[in-house]
C-alpha positions, 0 to 999 in steps of 0.5 A, a space after each residue: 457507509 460505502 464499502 471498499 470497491 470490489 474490482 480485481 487488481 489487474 493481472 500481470 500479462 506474462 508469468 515471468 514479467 517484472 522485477 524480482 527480488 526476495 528474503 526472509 521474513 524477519 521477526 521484526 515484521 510479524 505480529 505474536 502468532 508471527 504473521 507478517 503485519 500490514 505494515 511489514 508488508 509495506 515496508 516490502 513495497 517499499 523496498 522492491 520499489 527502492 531496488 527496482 530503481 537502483 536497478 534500473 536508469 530511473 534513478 537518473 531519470 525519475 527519482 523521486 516518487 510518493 505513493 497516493 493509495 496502496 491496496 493490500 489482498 491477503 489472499 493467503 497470509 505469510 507468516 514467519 518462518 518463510 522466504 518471500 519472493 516479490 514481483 513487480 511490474 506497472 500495471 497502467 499509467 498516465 505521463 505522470 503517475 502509474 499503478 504498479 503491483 506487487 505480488 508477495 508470494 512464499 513457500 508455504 502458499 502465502 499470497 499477498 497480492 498489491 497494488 500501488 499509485 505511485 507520482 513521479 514528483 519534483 523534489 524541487 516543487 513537490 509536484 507531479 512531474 512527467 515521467 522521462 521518455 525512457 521511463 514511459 517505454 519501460 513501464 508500457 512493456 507489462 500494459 497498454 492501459 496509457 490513461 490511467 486517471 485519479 479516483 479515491 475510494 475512500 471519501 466518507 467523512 469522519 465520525 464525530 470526535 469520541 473517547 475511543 478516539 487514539 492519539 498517535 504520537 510521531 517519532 523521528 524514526 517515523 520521518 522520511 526523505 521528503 521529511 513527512 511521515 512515512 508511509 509504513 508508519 499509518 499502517 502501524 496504526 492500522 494493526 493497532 486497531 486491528 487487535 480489536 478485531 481479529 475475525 477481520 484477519 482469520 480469512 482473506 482480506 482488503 485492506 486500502 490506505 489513501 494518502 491525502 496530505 502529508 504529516 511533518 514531525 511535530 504534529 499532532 496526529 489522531 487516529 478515529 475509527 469505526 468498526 460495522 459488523 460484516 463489512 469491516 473496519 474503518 480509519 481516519 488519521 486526523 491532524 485538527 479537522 484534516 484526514 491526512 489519510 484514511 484506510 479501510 480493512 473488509 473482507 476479501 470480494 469474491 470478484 478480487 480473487 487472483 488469477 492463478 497463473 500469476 505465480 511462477 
């Protein structure tokens, strides 16, 4: 079994660098002992990433994005009541994709720290399209890594079928603008086997989710998973024999530590 990759996300060159926005948690997002859940905190990089665009000439230029890997550090968790206050800024990118990262921070010392790759996309043909000029020069103020390339972290197969496997039935509300399920949505899924396994979420954490193929309403979605003791929690979301997409929750590397001077 390959565990999850223990790099640090990238650091954010200066304090006040990025786009900022905040609000209370609210008590849809948050689990019984009101910690706000992994789906909670997607949710919230959807959101900045909504504002971030309206706010700014991408939603002329590049409007049209999908994110193909998320990875989540809960250094410290937020948990309800609190106002979270959320950074974001490009951390590197290519003509067609870009990591960008999140930091999730509140009154209370919670620091969630994330990382997203996002693809700039043809909502005609679906595919990976060239960022404009004008979005090329706003997302190289916060870095100089220009050559951001693809690599999964999550390539171990499935184990075989069992009867712990889940079925995860897909409601309309589940669809998004690109009539696929939304990507909050599979992190549901990740908190629901995460009842099982609760030590995973007592001390600082990574959790990782990859999108490989989209899921369309009317599909028949499984959800199989694999706990090892020690090194975390393991899940594939299958439609037929097809991981849609996969996740993997361990225990935060000591190597993904935050540098402190990321808070302002």
């Amino acid at each position: 079994m390959a565990e999850l990759p223990d790099q640090p996300l990238t650091a954010s060159p200066e304090p006040d660098m990025g786009f900022v926005t905040g609000w209370p948690v609210r008590a849809a997002d948050v689990d019984p002992a009101n910690r706000l859940r992994l789906d909670g905190v997607a949710r919230y990089l959807q959101d900045i990433a909504w504002e971030n665009l309206q706010a700014t000439f991408f939603a002329e230029t590049d409007p049209w994005w999908i994110v193909r890997r998320t990875v989540v550090d809960v250094v410290h968790p937020v948990a309800w009541p609190a106002t979270v206050r959320l950074r974001r800024w490009c951390s590197g990118l290519s003509t067609r994709w870009t990591n960008m990262r999140v930091q999730v921070t509140d009154e209370n010392d919670g620091l969630i720290e994330t990382e997203g790759f996002w693809i700039n996309v043809s909502k005609e043909s679906g595919m990976p399209t060239r960022i404009s000029d004008e979005g090329l020069a706003y997302l190289s103020q916060s870095t100089d890594q220009h050559r951001l390339r693809w690599r999964s972290w999550l390539t171990e197969p499935p184990p075989p079928p069992s009867a712990f496997d889940v079925h995860f039935p897909l409601r309309a509300t589940d669809i998004d603008q690109f009539e696929h399920v939304n990507n909050a949505v599979y992190w549901q899924g990740v908190e629901h086997f995460l009842r099982d396994h609760p030590d995973l979420l007592t001390e600082g954490h990574r959790a990782v989710i990859e999108y490989h193929a989209p899921v369309t309403a009317g599909q028949d979605m499984v959800v199989r998973g694999r706990f090892d003791e020690g090194t975390g929690l393991s899940l594939w979301f299958l439609v037929g024999d097809t991981v849609s997409t996969a996740a993997r929750i361990g225990p935060l590397p000591i190597s993904a530590q935050p540098t402190p001077t990321l808070s302002s």
